[in-house]
C-alpha positions as CSV (number, residue, x, y, z in Angstrom):
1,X,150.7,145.3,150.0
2,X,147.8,145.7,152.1
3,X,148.0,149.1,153.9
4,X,145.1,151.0,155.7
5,X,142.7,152.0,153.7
6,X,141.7,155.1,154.7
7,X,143.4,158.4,156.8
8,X,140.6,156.8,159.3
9,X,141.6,153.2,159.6
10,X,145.4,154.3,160.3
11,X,144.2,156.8,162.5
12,X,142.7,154.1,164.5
13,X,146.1,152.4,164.2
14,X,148.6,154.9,165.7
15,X,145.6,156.0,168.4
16,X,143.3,153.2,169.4
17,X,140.2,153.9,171.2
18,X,140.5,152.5,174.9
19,X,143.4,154.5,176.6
20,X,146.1,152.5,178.1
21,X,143.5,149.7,178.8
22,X,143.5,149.0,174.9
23,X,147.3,149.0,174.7
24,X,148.0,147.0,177.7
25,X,145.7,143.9,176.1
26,X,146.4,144.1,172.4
27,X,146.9,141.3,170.5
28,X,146.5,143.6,166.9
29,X,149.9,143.3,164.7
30,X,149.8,146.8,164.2
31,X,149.9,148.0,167.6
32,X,151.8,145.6,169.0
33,X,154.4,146.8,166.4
34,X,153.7,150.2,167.5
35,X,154.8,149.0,170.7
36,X,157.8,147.4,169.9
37,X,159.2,150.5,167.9
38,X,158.1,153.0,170.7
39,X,159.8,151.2,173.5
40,X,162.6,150.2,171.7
41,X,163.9,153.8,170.3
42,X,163.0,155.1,174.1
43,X,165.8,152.1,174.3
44,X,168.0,153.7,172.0
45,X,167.9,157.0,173.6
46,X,168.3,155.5,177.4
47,X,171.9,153.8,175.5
48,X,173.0,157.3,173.6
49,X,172.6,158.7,177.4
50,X,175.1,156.0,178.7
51,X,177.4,156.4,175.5
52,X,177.3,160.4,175.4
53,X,178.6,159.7,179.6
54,X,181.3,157.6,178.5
55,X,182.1,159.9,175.5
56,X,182.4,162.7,178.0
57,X,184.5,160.8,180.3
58,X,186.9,159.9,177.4
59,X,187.2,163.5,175.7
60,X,190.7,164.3,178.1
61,X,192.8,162.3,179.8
62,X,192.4,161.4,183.7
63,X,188.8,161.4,185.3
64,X,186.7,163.8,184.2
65,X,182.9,163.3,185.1
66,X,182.5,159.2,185.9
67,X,184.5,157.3,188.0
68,X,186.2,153.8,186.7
69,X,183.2,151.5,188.2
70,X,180.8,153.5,186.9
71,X,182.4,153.7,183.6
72,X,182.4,150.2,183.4
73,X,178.9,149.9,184.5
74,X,177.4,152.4,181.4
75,X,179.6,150.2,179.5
76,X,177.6,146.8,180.3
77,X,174.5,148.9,180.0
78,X,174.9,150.6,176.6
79,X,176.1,147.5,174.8
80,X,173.2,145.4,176.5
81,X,170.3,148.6,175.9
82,X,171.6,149.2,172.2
83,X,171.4,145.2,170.9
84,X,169.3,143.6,173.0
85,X,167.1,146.4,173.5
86,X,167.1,148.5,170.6
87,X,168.1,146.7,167.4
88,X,166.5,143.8,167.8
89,X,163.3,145.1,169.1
90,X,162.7,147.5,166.8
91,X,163.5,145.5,163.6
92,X,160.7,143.2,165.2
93,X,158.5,145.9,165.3
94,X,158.3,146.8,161.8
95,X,157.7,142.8,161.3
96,X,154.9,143.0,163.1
97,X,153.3,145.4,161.4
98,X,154.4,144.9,158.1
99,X,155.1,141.3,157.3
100,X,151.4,140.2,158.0
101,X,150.5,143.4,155.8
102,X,153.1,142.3,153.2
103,X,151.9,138.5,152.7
104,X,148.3,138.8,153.1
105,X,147.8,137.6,156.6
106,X,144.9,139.1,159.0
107,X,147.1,138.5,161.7
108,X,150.7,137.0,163.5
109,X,149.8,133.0,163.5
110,X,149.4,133.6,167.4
111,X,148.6,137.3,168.5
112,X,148.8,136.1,172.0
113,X,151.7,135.1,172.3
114,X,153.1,137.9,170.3
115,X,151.7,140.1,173.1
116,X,153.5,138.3,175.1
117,X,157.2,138.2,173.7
118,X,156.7,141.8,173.7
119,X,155.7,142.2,177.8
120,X,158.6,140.2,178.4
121,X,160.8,143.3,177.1
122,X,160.1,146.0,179.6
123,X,160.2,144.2,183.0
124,X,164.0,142.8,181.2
125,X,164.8,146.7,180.6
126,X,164.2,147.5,183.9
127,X,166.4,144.2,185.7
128,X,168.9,145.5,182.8
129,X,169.1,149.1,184.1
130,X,168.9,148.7,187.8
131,X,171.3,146.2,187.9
132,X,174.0,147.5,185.9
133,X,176.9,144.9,186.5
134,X,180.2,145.6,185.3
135,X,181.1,143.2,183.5
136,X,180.8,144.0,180.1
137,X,177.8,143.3,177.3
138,X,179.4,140.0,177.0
139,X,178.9,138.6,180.5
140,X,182.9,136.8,180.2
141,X,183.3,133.8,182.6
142,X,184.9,134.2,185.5
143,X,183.4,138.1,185.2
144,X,179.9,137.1,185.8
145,X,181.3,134.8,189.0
146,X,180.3,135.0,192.7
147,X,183.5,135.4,193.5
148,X,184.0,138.8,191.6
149,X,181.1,140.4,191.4
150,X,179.2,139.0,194.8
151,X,176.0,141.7,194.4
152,X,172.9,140.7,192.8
153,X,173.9,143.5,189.6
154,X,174.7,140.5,187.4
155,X,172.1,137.7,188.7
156,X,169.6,141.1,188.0
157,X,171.2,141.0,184.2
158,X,171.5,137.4,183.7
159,X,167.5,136.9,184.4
160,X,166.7,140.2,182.2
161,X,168.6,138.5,179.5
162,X,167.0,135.6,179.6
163,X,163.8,137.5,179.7
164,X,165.0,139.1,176.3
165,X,166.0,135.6,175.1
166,X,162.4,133.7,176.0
167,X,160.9,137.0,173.9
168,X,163.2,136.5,171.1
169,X,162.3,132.5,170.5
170,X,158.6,133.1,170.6
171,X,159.0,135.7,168.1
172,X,161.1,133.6,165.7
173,X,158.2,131.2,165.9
174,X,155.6,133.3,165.2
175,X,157.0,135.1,162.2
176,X,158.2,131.3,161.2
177,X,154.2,129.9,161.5
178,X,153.2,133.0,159.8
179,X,155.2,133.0,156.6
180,X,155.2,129.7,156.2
181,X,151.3,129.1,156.8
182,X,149.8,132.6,156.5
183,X,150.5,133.3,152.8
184,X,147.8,135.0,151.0
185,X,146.7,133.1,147.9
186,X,149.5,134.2,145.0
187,X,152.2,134.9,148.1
188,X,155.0,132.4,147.0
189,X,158.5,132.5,148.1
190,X,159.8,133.4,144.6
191,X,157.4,137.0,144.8
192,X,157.4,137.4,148.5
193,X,158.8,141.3,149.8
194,X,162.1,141.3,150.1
195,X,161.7,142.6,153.7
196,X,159.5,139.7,154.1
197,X,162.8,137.4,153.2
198,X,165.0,139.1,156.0
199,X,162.1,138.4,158.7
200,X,162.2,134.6,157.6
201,X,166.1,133.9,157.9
202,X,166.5,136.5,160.9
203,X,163.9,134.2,162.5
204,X,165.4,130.9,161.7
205,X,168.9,132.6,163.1
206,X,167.0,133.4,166.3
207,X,165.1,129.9,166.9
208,X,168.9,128.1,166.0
209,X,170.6,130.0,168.3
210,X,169.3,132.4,170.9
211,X,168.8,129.0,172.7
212,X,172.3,128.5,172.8
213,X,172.7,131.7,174.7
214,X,169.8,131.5,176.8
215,X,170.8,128.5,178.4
216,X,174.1,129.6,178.7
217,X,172.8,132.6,180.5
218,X,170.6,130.2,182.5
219,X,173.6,127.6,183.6
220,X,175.3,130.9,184.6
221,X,172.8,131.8,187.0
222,X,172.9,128.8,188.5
223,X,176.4,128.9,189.0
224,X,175.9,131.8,191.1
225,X,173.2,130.9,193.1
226,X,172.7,127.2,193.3
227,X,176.7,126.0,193.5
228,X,176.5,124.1,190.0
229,X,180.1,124.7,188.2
230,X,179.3,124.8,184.4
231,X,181.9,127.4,184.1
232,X,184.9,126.9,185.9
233,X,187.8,128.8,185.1
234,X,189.6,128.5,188.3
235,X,191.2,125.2,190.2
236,X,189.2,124.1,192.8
237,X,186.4,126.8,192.4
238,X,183.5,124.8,193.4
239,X,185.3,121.8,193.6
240,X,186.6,121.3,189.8
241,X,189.4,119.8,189.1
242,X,189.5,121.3,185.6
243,X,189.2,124.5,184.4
244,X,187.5,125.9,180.9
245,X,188.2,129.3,180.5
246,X,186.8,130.1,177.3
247,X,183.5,127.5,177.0
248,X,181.3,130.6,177.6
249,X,183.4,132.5,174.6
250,X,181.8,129.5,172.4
251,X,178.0,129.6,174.0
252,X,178.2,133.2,174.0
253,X,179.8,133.9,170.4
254,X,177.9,131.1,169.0
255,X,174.5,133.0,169.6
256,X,176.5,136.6,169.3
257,X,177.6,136.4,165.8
258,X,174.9,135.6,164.6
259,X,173.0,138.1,166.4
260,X,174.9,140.3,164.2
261,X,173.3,139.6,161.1
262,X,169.8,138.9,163.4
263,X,170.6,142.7,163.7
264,X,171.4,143.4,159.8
265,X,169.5,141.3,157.4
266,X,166.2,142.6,158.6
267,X,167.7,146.0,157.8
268,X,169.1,144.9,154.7
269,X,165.3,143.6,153.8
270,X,164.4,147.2,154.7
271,X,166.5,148.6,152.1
272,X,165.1,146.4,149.7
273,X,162.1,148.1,149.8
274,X,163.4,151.6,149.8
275,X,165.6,151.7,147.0
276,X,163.1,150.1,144.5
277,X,160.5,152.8,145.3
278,X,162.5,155.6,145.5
279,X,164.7,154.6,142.4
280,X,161.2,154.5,140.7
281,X,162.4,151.1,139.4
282,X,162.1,147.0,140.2
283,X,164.7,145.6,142.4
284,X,167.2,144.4,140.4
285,X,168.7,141.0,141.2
286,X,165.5,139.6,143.2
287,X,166.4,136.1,143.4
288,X,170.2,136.8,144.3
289,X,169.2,139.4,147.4
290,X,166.7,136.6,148.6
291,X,169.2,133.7,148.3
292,X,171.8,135.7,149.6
293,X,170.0,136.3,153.0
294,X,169.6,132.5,153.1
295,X,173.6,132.3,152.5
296,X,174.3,134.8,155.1
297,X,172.4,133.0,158.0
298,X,173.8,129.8,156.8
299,X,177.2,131.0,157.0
300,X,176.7,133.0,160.1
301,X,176.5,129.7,162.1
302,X,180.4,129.2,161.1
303,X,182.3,132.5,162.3
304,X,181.6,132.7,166.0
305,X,185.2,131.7,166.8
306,X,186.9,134.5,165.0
307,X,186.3,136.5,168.6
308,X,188.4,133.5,169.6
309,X,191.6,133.9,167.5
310,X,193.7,135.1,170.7
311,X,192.1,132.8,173.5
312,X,195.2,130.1,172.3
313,X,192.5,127.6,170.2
314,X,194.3,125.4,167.9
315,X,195.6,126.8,164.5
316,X,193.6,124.0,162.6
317,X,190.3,125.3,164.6
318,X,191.2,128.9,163.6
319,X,192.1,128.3,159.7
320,X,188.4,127.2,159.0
321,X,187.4,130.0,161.1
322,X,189.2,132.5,159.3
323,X,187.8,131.4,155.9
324,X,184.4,131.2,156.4
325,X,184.6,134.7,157.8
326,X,186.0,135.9,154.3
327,X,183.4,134.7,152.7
328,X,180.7,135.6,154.1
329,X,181.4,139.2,152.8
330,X,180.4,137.3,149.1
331,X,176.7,137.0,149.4
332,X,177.1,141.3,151.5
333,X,178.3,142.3,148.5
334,X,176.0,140.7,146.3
335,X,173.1,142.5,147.9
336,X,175.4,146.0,147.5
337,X,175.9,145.3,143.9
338,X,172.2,144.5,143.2
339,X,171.1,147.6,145.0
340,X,173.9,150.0,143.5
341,X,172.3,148.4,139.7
342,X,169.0,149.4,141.1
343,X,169.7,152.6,141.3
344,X,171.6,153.1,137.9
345,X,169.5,155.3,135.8
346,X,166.5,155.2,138.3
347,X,164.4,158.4,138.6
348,X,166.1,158.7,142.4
349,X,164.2,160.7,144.7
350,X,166.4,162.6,146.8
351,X,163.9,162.0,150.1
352,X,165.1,161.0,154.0
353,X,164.5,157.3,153.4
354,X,167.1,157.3,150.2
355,X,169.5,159.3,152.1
356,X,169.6,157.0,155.0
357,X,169.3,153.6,152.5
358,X,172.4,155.7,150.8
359,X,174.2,155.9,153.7
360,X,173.7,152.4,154.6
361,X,175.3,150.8,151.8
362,X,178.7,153.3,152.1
363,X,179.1,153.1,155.7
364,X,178.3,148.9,156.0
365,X,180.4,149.0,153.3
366,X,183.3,150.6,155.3
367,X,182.4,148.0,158.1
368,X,182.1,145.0,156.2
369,X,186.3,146.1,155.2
370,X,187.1,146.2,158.2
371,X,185.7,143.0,159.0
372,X,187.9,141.4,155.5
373,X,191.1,142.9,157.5
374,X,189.8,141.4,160.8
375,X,189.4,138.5,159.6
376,X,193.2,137.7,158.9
377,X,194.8,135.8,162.0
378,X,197.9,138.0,161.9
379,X,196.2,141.4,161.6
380,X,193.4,140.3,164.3
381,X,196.4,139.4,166.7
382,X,197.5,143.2,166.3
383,X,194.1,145.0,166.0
384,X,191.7,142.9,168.9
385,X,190.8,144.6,172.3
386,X,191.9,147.4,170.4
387,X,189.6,150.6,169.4
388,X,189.6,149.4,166.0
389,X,187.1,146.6,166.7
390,X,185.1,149.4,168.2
391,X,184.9,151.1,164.8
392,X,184.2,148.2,162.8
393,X,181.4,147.4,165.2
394,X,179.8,150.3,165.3
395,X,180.0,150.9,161.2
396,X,178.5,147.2,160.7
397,X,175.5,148.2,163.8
398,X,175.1,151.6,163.9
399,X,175.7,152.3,159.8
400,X,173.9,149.4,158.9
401,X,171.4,148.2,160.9
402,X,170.4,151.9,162.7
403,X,170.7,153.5,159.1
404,X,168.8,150.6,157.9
405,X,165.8,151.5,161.0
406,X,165.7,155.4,159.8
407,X,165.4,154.6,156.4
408,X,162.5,152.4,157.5
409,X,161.1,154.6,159.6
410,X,161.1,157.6,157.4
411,X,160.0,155.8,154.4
412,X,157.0,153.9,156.4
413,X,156.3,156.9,158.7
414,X,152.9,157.8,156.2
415,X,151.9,154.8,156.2
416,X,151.8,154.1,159.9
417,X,150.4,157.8,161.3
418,X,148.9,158.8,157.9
419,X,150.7,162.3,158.5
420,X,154.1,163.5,156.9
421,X,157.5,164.1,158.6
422,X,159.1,167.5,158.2
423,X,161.8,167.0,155.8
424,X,164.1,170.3,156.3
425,X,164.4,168.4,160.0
426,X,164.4,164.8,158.6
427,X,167.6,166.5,156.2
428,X,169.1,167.5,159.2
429,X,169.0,164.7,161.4
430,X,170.6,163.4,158.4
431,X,173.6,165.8,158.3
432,X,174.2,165.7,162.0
433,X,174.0,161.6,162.1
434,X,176.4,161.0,159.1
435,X,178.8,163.4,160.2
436,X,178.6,163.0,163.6
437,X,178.9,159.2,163.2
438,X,181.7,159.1,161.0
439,X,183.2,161.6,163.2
440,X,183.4,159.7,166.4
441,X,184.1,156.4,164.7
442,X,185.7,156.6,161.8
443,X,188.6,158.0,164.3
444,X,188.5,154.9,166.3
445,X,190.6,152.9,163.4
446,X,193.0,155.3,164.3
447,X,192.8,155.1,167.9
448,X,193.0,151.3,167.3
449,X,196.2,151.1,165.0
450,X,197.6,153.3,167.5
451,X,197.7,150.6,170.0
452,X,194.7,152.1,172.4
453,X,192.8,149.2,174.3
454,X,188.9,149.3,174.3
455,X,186.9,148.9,177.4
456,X,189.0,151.8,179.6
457,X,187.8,155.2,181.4
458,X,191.5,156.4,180.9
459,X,194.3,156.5,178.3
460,X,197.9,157.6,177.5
461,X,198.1,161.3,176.2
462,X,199.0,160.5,172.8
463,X,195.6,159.2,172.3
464,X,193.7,162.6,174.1
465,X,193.1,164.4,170.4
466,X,191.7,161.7,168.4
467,X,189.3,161.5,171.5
468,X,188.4,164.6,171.8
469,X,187.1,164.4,168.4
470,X,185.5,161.4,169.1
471,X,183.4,163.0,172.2
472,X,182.8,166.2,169.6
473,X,181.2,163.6,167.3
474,X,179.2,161.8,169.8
475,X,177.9,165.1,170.9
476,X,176.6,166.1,167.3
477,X,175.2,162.5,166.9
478,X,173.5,162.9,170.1
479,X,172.0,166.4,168.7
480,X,170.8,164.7,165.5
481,X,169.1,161.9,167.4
482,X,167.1,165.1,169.3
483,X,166.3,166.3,166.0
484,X,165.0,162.7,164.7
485,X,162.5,162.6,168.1
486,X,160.9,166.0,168.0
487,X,160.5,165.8,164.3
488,X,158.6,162.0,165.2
489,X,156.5,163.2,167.9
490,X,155.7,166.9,166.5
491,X,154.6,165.5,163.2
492,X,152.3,162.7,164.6
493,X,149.9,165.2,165.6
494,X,151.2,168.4,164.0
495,X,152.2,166.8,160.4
496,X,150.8,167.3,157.0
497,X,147.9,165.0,156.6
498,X,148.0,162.6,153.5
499,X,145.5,160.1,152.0
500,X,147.8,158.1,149.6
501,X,151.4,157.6,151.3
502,X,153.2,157.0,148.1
503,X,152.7,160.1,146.5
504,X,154.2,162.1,149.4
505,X,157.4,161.1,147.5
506,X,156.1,161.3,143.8
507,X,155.9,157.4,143.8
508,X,152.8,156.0,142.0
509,X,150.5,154.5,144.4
510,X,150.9,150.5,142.7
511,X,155.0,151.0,142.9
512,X,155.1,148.6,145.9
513,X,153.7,145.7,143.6
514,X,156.1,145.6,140.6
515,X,156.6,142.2,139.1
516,X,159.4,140.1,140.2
């Protein structure tokens, strides 16, 4: 793995010469990867904002700070800013500056246009935010109509989406082109990082299907402003004669799902890398993570309608449905096996990145469970729209794939700034993430088997002390998330300075190149 050379060389990297000038007209992997992780975790703490709002609304009954249109509007806005503009994003910026790094490349197949699916992103956040619609991260037909929502909010989202969407395609083709022709001499699939194996099917995932959504988004837009009636979900609205309620459910969850494991396998790759090091020990099971990633994004194309099971689709559409989404949890817990056997009797280093890779595998575990129960037609009847969807949601995104991004970021932070975190703060933004996470959602499968609906500024009594402890939760994730920015920023310029990243954690320096 080809990493800066010298303290000098990264140096260069993480504060290039030119000012604003330089960063503006990049084309360099590096710093355009630099860019990508920046803006996106300034994304992730624009969302927390939103969530720790809603969180405070929902701590006692009745309205407390927010009123219900506003509520719903931070609702839109989190969802959207937290997937579209955090997750994503940021797991494409550590492919851009690692995967050329990784195979041996000098470069992204086209640094232009790399430049370019990141410049999309910001002028997207910005329709995003000011628009605001309230309609929910999903954009549901006959929500996203003129006739409900008249303003220009949603026809402000729609376009930033498909902003976000155009970004995303170009990006799947460039990492395509530059695994596929930018391999260093010796670089074959069968030796490749394993990291280097979650860009490749995430990317595939995002050329197959972010088109679906796009144009979906795009035929939405149109209904709105030029009178065309692809969605019509009301007789006679816009002359139809016929109504489809749920064909945007299909567009929609056809892209959505997948974007699910767009948002994990990259993350997945990420732990890949960790474990081995800090295990001091190969990966074990090479071939089965690699093929495993394949069989997730092949059978990620085939779950989409189990959002679907209470629109009234037929039973013989649903049956297939339901059993494709039972087993994709097969080749999940393949990859948790092989990691678990990688760490049996490894010389673990007890470091930030292995306690976020740790955390990973137990709380995606407690996800992907959820997701099993989900997955049965009976139970999903009794647990959808419910707060136990919540919970599974946020244990499959926010303790995988965001556990997933600070294990990365912790583990790679030498690398990139050639300085070293503080680790009493990286241990407590540990603490404070893991309990405060399992803390406000772990409580939600309670909330949910308790009958409360998702998506509301107000709720019965009986629910007001599991959400209380929710909001207390949310409030000491909140605080960790502080904790993981100063310690960022502070050791960037304040940090220990080190010449050979790998022995900041005891690793010797050729660990990243073990045979496969």
């Amino acid at each position: 793995m080809a990493y800066p050379a010298t303290a000098a060389e990264a140096h260069e990297t993480a504060y290039p010469s030119g000012g604003v000038w330089r960063w503006l007209t990049t084309t360099n992997h590096r710093e355009i990867g630099l860019l990508y992780i920046t803006f996106s975790f300034t994304s992730f703490f624009v969302g927390g904002i939103f969530a720790l709002l809603m969180r405070t609304e929902l701590a006692y009954p009745g309205q407390q700070v927010i009123g219900d249109d506003l509520f719903n509007r931070l609702f839109s806005t989190h969802g959207t800013t937290m997937i579209f503009l955090f997750i994503i994003p940021v797991l494409v910026g550590f492919g851009n500056y690692f995967v050329p790094l990784m195979i041996g490349a000098k470069d992204m197949a086209y640094p232009r246009i790399n430049a370019l699916g990141f410049w999309l992103i910001p002028p997207a956040a910005i329709l995003i935010w000011i628009g605001a619609p309230a309609v929910g991260w999903t954009y549901y037909a006959p929500l996203t109509s003129k006739d409900i929502s008249p303003g220009i909010d949603v026809d402000l989202g729609l376009l930033g989406l498909i902003l976000i969407g155009t970004s995303s395609i170009l990006g799947g083709i460039n990492f395509l082109v530059t695994i596929f022709k930018m391999r260093a001499p010796g670089v074959k699939f069968s030796n490749m990082p394993l990291f280097v194996w979650g860009m490749l099917v995430t990317s595939a995932m995002v050329v197959l299907a972010t088109p679906v959504l796009a144009s979906a988004l795009g035929m939405a837009f149109l209904d709105r402003n030029l009178g065309t009636c692809f969605f019509p979900t009301v007789v006679g609205a816009c002359g139809s004669a016929t109504v489809d309620p749920i064909l945007w459910q299909h567009l929609f969850w056809f892209y959505s799902h997948p974007a699910v494991y767009i948002m994990v396998i990259p993350a997945m790759g990420i732990i890949s890398e960790v474990l081995p090091a800090m295990a001091g020990k190969p990966i074990f099971g090479y071939k089965a993570i690699a093929y495993s990633s394949v069989a997730i994004g092949f059978l990620g194309f085939g779950v989409w309608a189990h959002h679907m099971f209470t629109t009234g689709i037929s039973t013989e559409l649903r049956i297939p449905f339901m059993l494709v989404t039972v087993i994709i949890a097969i080749p999940s817990g393949v990859k948790i096996f092989n990691w678990t056997a990688t760490l049996w009797r490894g010389r673990i280093l007890i470091e930030a990145p292995t306690l976020f890779a740790l955390a990973f595998i137990g709380l995606f575990t407690i996800g992907g469970i959820s997701g099993v129960y989900n997955a049965s037609i009976p139970v999903d009847y009794q647990l959808q729209d419910t707060y136990w969807v919540v919970a599974h949601l946020h244990y499959v995104l926010f303790g995988g794939s965001v556990m997933g991004v600070f294990a990365g970021a912790y583990f790679w932070y030498p690398y990139i700034t050639r300085r070293m975190y503080d680790r009493n703060l990286a241990w407590a933004h540990f603490i404070l993430t893991v309990v405060g996470m399992n803390l406000t959602f772990f409580t939600m499968h309670y909330l949910g088997l308790m009958g409360m609906p998702r998506r509301i500024a107000d709720y019965r009594t009986e629910f007001a002390g599991l959400n209380l402890l929710a909001s207390l939760g949310s409030g000491i994730l909140g605080l960790g998330q502080l904790v993981f920015a100063y310690n960022m920023i502070v050791s960037r310029h304040k940090g220990k300075v080190v010449e050979k990243p790998m022995l900041v954690y005891g690793v010797p320096a050729d660990a990243d190149a073990v045979p496969r």
